[in-house]
C-alpha positions as CSV (number, residue, x, y, z in Angstrom):
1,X,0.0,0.0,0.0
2,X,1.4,3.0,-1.1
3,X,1.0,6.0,1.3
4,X,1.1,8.7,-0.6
5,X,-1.8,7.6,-2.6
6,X,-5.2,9.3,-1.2
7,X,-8.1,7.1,-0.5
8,X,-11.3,8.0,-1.2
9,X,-13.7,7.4,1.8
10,X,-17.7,6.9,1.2
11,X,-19.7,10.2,1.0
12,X,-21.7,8.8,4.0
13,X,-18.3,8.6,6.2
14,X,-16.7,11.8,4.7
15,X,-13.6,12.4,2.7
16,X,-10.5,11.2,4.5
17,X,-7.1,11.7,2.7
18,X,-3.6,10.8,3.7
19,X,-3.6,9.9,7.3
20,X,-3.3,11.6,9.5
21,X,-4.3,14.7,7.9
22,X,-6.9,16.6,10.2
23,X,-6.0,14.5,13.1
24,X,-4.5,17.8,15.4
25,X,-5.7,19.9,17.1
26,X,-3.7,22.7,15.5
27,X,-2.3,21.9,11.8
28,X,-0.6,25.4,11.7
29,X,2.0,23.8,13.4
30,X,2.4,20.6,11.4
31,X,3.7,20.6,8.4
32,X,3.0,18.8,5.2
33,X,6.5,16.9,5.3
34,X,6.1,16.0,9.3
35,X,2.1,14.3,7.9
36,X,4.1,12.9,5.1
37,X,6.5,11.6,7.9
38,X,3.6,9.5,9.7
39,X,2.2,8.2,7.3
40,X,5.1,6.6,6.0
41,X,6.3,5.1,9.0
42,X,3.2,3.5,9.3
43,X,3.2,2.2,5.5
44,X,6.8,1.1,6.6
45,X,5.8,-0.5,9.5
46,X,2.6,-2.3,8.4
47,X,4.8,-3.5,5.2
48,X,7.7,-4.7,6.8
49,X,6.4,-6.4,10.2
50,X,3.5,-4.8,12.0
51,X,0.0,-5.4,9.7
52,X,-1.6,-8.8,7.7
53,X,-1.0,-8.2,4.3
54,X,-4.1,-6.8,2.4
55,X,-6.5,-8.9,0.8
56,X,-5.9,-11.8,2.7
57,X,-9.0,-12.3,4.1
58,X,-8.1,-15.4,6.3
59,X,-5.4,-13.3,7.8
60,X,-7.7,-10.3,8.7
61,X,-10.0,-10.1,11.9
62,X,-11.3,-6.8,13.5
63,X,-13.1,-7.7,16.6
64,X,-15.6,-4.9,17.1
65,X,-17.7,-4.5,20.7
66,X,-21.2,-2.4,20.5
67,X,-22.6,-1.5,24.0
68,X,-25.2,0.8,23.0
69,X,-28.0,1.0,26.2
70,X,-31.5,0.2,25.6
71,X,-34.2,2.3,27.1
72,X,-38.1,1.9,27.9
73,X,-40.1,4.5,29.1
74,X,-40.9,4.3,32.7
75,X,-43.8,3.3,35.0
76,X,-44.7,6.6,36.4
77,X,-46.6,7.8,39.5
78,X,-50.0,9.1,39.5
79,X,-50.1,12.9,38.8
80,X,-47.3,13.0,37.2
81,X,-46.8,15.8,34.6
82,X,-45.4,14.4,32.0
83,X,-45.9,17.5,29.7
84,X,-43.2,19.6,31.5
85,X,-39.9,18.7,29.6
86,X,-40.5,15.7,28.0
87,X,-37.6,16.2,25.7
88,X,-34.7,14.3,26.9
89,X,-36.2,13.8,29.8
90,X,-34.1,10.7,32.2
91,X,-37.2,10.6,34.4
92,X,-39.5,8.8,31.6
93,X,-36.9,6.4,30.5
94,X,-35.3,3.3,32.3
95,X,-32.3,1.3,31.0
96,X,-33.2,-2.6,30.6
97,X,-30.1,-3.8,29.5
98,X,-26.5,-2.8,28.0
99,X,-27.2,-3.7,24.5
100,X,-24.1,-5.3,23.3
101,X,-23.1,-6.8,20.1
102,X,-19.6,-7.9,18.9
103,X,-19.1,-8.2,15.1
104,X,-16.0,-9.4,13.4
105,X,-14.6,-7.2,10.1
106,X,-12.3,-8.8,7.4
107,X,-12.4,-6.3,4.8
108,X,-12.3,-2.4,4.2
109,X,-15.6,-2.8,2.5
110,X,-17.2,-4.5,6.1
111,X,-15.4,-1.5,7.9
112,X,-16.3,1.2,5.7
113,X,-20.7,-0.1,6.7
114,X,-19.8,-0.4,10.4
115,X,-18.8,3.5,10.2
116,X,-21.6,4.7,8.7
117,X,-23.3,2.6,11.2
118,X,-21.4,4.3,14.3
119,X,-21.5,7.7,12.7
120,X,-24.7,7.8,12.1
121,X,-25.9,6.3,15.9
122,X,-27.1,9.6,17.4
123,X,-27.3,7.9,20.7
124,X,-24.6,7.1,23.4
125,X,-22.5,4.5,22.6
126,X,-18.7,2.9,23.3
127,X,-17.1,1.1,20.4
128,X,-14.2,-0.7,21.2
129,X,-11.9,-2.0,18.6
130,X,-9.0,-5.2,19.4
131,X,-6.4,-5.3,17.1
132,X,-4.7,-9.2,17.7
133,X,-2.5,-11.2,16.1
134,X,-2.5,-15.1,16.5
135,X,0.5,-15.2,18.5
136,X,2.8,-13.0,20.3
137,X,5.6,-12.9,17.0
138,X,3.4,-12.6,14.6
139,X,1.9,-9.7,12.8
140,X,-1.9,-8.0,13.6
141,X,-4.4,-9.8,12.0
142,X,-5.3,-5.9,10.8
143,X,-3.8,-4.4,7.4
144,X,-2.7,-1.2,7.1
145,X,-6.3,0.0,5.3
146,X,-8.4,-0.5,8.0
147,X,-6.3,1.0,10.8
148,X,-6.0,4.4,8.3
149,X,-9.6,4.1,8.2
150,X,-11.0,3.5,11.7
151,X,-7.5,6.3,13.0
152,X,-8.6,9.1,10.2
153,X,-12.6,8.2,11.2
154,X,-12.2,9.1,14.9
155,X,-9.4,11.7,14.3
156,X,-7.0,10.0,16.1
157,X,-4.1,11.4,17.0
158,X,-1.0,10.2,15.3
159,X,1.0,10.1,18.8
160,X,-1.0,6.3,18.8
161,X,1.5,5.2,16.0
162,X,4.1,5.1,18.3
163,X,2.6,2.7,20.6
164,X,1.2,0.6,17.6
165,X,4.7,0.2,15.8
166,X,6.0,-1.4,18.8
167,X,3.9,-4.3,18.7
168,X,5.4,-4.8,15.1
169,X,9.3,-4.4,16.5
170,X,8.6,-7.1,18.9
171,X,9.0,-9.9,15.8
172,X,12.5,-8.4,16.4
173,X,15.6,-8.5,18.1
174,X,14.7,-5.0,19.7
175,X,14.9,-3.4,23.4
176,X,11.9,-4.9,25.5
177,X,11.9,-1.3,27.5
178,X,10.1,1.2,25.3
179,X,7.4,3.1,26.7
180,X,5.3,5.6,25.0
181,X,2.2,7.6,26.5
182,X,0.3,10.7,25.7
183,X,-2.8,12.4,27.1
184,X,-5.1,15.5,26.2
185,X,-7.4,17.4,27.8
186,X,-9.9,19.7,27.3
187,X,-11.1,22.6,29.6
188,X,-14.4,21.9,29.9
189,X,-16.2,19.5,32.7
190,X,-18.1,16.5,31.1
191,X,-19.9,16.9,34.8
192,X,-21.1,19.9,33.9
193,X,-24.9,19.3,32.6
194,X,-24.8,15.6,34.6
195,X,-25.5,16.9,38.2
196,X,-28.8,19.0,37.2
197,X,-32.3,17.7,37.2
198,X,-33.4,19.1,34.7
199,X,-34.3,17.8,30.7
200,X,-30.6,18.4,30.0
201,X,-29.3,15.9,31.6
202,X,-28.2,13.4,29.5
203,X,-27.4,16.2,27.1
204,X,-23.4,16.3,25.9
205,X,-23.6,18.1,22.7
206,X,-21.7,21.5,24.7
207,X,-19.1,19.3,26.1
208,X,-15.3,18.6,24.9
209,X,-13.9,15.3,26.0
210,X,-10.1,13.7,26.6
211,X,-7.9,11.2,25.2
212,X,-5.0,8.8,26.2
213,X,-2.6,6.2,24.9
214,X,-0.3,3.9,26.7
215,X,1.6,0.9,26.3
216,X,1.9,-1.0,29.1
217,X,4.6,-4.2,30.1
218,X,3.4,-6.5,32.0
219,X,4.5,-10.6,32.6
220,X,2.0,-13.2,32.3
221,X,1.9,-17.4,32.0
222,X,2.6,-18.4,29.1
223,X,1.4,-22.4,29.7
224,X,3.8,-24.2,27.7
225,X,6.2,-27.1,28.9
226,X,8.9,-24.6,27.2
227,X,10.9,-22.4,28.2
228,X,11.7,-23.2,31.7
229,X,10.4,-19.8,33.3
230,X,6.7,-20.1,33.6
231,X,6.2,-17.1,32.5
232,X,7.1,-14.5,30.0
233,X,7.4,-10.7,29.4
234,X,4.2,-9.0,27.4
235,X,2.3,-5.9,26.3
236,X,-1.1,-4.4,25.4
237,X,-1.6,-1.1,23.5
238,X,-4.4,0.8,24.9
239,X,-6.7,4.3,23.4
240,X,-9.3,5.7,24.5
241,X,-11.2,8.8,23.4
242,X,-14.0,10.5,25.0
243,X,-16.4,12.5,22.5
244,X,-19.1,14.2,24.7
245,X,-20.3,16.2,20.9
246,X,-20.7,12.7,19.4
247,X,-22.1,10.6,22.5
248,X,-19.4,8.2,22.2
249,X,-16.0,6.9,23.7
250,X,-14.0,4.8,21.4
251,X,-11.7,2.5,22.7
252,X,-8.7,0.8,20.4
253,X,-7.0,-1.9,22.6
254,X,-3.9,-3.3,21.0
255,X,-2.7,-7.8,21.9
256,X,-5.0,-7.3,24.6
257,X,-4.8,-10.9,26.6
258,X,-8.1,-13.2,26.6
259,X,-8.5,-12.3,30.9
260,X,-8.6,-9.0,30.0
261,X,-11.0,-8.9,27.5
262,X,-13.6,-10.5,29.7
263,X,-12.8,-8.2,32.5
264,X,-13.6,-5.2,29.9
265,X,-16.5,-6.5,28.6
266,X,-18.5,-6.9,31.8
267,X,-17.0,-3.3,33.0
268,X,-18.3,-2.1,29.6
269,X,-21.9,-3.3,30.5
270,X,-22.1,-2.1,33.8
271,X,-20.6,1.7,32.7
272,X,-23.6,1.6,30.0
273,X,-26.0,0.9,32.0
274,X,-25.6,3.8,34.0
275,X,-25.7,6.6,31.6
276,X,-24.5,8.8,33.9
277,X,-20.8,7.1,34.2
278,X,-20.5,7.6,30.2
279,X,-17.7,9.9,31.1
280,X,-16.3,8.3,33.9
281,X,-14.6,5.5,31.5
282,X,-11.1,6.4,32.5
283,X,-12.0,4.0,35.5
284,X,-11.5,1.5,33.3
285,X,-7.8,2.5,33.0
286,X,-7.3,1.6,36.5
287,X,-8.8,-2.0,35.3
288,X,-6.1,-2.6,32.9
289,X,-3.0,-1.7,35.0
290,X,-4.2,-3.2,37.8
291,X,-4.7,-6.5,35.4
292,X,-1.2,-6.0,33.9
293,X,0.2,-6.1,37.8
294,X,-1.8,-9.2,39.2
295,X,1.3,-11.3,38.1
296,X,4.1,-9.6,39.2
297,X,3.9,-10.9,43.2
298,X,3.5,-14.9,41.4
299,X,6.3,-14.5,39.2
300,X,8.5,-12.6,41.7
301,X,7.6,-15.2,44.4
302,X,9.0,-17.9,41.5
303,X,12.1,-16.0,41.0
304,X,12.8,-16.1,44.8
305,X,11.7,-19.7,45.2
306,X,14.5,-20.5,42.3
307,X,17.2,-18.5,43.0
308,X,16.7,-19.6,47.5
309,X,18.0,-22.8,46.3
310,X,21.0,-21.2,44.0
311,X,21.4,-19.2,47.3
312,X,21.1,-22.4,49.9
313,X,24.2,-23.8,47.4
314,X,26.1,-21.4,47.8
315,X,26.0,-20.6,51.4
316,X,26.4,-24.1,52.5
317,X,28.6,-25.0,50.1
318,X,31.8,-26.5,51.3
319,X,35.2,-25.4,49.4
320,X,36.3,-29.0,50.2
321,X,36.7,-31.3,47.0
322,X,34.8,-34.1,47.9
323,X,31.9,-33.2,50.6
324,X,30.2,-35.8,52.8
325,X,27.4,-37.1,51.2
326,X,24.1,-35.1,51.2
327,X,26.0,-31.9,51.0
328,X,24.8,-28.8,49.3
329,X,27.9,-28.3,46.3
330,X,28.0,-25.3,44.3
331,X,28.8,-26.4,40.4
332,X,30.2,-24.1,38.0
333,X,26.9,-24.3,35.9
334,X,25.4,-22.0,39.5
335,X,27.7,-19.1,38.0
336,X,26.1,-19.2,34.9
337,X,22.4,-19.7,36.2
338,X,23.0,-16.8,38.5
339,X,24.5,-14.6,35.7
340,X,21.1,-15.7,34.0
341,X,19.1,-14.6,37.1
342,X,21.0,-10.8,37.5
343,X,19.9,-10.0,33.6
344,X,16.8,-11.1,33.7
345,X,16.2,-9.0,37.5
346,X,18.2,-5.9,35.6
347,X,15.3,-6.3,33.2
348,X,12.6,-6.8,35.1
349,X,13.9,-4.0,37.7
350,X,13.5,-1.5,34.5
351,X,9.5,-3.0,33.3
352,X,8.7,-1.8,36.8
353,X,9.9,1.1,36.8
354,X,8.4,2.1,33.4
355,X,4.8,0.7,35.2
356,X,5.6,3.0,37.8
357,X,6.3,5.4,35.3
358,X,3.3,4.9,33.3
359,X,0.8,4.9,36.5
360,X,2.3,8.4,37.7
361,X,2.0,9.9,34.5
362,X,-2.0,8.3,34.6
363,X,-2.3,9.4,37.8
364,X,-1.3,13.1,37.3
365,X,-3.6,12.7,34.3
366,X,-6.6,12.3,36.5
367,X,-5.7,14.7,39.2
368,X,-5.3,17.7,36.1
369,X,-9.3,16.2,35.4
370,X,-10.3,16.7,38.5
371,X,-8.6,20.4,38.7
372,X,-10.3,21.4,35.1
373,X,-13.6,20.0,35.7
374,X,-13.1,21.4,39.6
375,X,-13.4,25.2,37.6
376,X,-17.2,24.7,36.6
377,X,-19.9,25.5,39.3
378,X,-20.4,21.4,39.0
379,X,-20.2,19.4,42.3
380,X,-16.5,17.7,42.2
381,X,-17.5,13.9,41.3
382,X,-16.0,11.9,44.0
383,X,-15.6,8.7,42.0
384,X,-13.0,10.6,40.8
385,X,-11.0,10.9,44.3
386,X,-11.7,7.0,44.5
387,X,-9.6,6.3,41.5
388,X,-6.6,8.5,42.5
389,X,-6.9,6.3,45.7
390,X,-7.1,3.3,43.4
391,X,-4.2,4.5,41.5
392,X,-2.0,5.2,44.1
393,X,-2.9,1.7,45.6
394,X,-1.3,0.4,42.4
395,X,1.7,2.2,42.6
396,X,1.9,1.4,46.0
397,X,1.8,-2.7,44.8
398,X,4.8,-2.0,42.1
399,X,6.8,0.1,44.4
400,X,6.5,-3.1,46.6
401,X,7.4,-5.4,43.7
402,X,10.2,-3.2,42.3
403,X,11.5,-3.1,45.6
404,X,11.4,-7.3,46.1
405,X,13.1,-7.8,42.8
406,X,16.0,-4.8,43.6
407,X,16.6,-7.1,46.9
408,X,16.2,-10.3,45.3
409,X,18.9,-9.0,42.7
410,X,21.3,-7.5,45.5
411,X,21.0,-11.2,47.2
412,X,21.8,-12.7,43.8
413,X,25.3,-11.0,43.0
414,X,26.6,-11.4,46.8
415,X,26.0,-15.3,46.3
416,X,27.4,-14.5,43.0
417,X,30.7,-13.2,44.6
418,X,30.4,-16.0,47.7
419,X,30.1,-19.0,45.0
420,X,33.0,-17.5,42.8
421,X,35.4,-17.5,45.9
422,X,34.0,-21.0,46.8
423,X,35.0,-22.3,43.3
424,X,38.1,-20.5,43.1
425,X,39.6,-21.8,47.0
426,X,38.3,-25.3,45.3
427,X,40.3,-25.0,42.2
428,X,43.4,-23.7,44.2
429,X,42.8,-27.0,46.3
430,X,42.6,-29.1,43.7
431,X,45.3,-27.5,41.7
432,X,47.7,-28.0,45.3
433,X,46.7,-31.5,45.5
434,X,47.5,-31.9,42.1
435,X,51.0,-30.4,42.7
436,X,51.7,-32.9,45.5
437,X,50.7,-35.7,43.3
438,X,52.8,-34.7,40.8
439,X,55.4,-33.8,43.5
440,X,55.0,-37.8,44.7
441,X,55.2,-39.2,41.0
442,X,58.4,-36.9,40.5
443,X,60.4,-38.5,43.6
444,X,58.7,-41.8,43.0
445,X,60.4,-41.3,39.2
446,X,63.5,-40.1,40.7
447,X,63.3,-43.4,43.4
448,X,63.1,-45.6,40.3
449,X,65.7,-43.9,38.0
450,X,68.3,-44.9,41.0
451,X,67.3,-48.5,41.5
452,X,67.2,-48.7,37.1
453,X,71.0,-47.5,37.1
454,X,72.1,-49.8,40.0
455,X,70.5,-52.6,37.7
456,X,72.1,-51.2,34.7
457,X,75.4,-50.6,36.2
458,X,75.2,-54.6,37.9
459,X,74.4,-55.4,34.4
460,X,77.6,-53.8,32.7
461,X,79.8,-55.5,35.4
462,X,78.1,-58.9,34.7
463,X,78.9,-58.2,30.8
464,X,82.3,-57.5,32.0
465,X,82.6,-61.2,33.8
466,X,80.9,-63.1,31.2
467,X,83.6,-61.1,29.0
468,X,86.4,-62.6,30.8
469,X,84.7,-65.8,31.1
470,X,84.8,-66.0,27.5
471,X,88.0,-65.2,26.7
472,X,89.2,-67.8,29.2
473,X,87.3,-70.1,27.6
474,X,88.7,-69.2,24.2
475,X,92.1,-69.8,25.2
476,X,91.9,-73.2,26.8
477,X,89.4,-74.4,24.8
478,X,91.5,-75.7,22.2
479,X,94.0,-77.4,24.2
480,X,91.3,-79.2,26.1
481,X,90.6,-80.1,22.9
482,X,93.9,-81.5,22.1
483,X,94.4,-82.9,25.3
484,X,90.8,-84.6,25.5
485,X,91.9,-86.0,21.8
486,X,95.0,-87.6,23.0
487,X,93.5,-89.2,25.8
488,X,90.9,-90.7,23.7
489,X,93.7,-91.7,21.3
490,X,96.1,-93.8,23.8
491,X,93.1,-95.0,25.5
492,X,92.4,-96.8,22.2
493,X,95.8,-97.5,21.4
494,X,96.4,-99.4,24.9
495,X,92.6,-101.2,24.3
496,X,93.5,-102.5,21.1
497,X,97.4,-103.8,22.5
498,X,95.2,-105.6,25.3
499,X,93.4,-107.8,22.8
């Protein structure tokens, strides 16, 4: 997809060019090279690594949520006038249920009908949009088309490309650490025309709204027999945007996990069938984050369980070479588990503090909502207070964790240190008793060098004997001869006279 082509939208949705042309809230300060910019780093990105490929409709799935609240009028008393203000009046109408509906989009022509749908609902409504992917390497089950679309149809700012792109790099060897956020707010209280009694209650068309976008790192099970570490490091992209003038929030949540999304979908109900809390969304923020940090205390408590008996090893280790048996013994594969150990704590010191990050700059988010919305002659909603307690409650829970996996860590490289100096007085040790081995075999050697030259200097004087021997033996040999010859000659001579 080439982004410099412009697509033509439907006359029913409007004309929508280049995204994200007309997505700021001042263009005078954009220029036509930075829009150029954005929109192709996200042709780059959806091309390379982040989006399904278009047309490939077994590849493309859009989940869509609907909760749009159904009303019936009201049993009312007797004498009641129901003449005065019957326009928009809450009193005659009851909500009966939440009226949800999910429907699944696999092409631009599908998505191009469910936005004339949503534009042209002049009711309150929250659509939420969940861009997956069928695993956590693989690319969003989304092409590039429909997220222009549904980000140009909702104005959405281009700071929400940032936060999308990652979920592309993560197919890549790429730094697990990036965090990207931004917020906006408007100066006018949503509250405003919701605490009066009268016909305009329900009435938004004066208000402005806000908007926010986060990515958020979190660890979770994975539930495989592979890798060892039950679990594993992930993310979820979240947007949401308030539109008081439209009677809508939209809601664009990015790999969100399968727990999640049933958590959201019941809060989604419950939030619409109290028409009141339309504005009061952001509650569901507190939701996700707190979701995202359920796991840290199991996986932390995991990582303390392992490393206690890396730890037990090398306390009780003994430096002797052979310990009694049922003795702890530190190996030298402990080194490299515990080198394992201190990168993965490094990391998982630095998620938390980009959490913590993330829920301060959240939580100074809601407190500048409360001050705005604090200048109208509105009562202060106090739902609002309970979230900054909820909020800080969270922070509370990381600052706990961070500070469990910073100890954990400072345990790990003193056992580090105490199983190095273990192995190293045991390799001296072995390398002395080695030396007095080889000290033994050397005078052992020696020993048996002396008794070889006594036997070899024995054996020269025996050649020397059998030497002489020899020549004596030459010498008389041949007169024995002779005499052994005459002997035998008379004593025949004399035999023979006799007869």
């Amino acid at each position: 997809m080439n982004s410099e082509i412009e697509y033509v939208y439907s006359d029913s949705l409007g004309k929508w060019s280049i995204y994200p042309v007309n997505c700021f809230d001042d263009e005078r300060l954009v220029s036509e090279a930075e829009m150029k910019d954005y929109s192709e780093t996200l042709n780059r990105a959806a091309v390379d690594y982040l989006c399904a490929r278009e047309g490939d409709r077994d590849n493309t799935r859009l989940r869509v949520w609907f909760f749009r609240p159904r009303r019936i009028p009201r049993e009312l008393p007797a004498g009641y006038d129901s003449t005065a203000n019957v326009a928009n009046n809450a009193e005659l109408e009851q909500v009966v249920d939440d009226g949800f509906k999910e429907s699944i989009i696999k092409s631009p022509s599908e998505l191009d009908f469910h936005l004339a749908e949503v534009n042209g609902w002049k009711s309150q409504q929250t659509v939420t949009y969940y861009f997956d992917s069928k695993n956590s390497w693989s690319r969003l089950l989304v092409p590039e088309e429909i997220i222009r679309k549904i980000f140009a149809n909702y104005l959405i700012k281009p700071k929400l490309l940032s936060i999308l792109i990652t979920f592309g790099e993560k197919i890549k060897t790429t730094e697990e650490s990036l965090l990207s956020y931004f917020d906006n707010i408007q100066e006018l209280n949503p509250f405003r025309t919701m605490h009066s009694g009268d016909a305009s209650a329900y009435t938004y068309g004066e208000l402005n709204g806000y908007e926010i976008g986060y990515n958020i790192k979190y660890v979770a099970r994975h539930n495989r027999t592979l890798p060892k570490d039950p679990f594993v490091v992930r993310q979820t992209g979240v947007y949401q945007k308030f539109n008081p003038q439209d009677k809508r929030t939209i809601w664009v949540l990015i790999h969100a996990a399968s727990g999640l999304k049933e958590r959201l979908k019941s809060i989604f109900a419950k939030f619409n069938q109290r028409p009141r809390d339309f504005a009061l969304q952001l509650e569901i923020h507190l939701t996700i984050l707190t979701y995202c940090g359920d796991n840290w205390r199991p996986y932390i408590t995991y990582l303390e369980n392992f490393a206690e008996d890396l730890i037990d090893r090398g306390f009780y280790s003994q430096a002797i070479e052979q310990p009694g048996i049922g003795s702890l013994q530190a190996e030298t594969s402990d080194v490299r588990e515990l080198h394992f150990l201190s990168d993965k704590l490094r990391r998982l010191v630095q998620l938390v503090d980009l959490d913590i990050h993330l829920g301060y700059k959240f939580l100074q988010f809601v407190r500048r909502l409360i001050v705005a919305w604090s200048r109208t002659e509105a009562e202060p909603n106090p739902r609002l207070n309970e979230l900054v307690v909820g909020v800080e409650d969270y922070l509370l829970g990381l600052e706990v964790s961070k500070s469990r996996i910073v100890s954990l860590f400072d345990r790990v490289k003193e056992i580090l240190t105490l199983v190095r100096q273990v192995l190293d007085f045991r390799n001296e040790e072995s390398n002395r008793n080695i030396s007095l081995n080889l000290k033994t075999l050397v005078a052992a050697s020696v020993e048996e060098n002396m008794h070889m030259r006594y036997i070899a200097e024995k054996g020269a004087k025996d050649t020397k004997l059998v030497k002489i021997i020899t020549i004596i033996t030459a010498v008389f040999f041949p007169a024995t001869f002779v005499a052994v010859s005459w002997i035998h000659f008379i004593v025949t001579i004399f035999k023979g006279r006799e007869k």
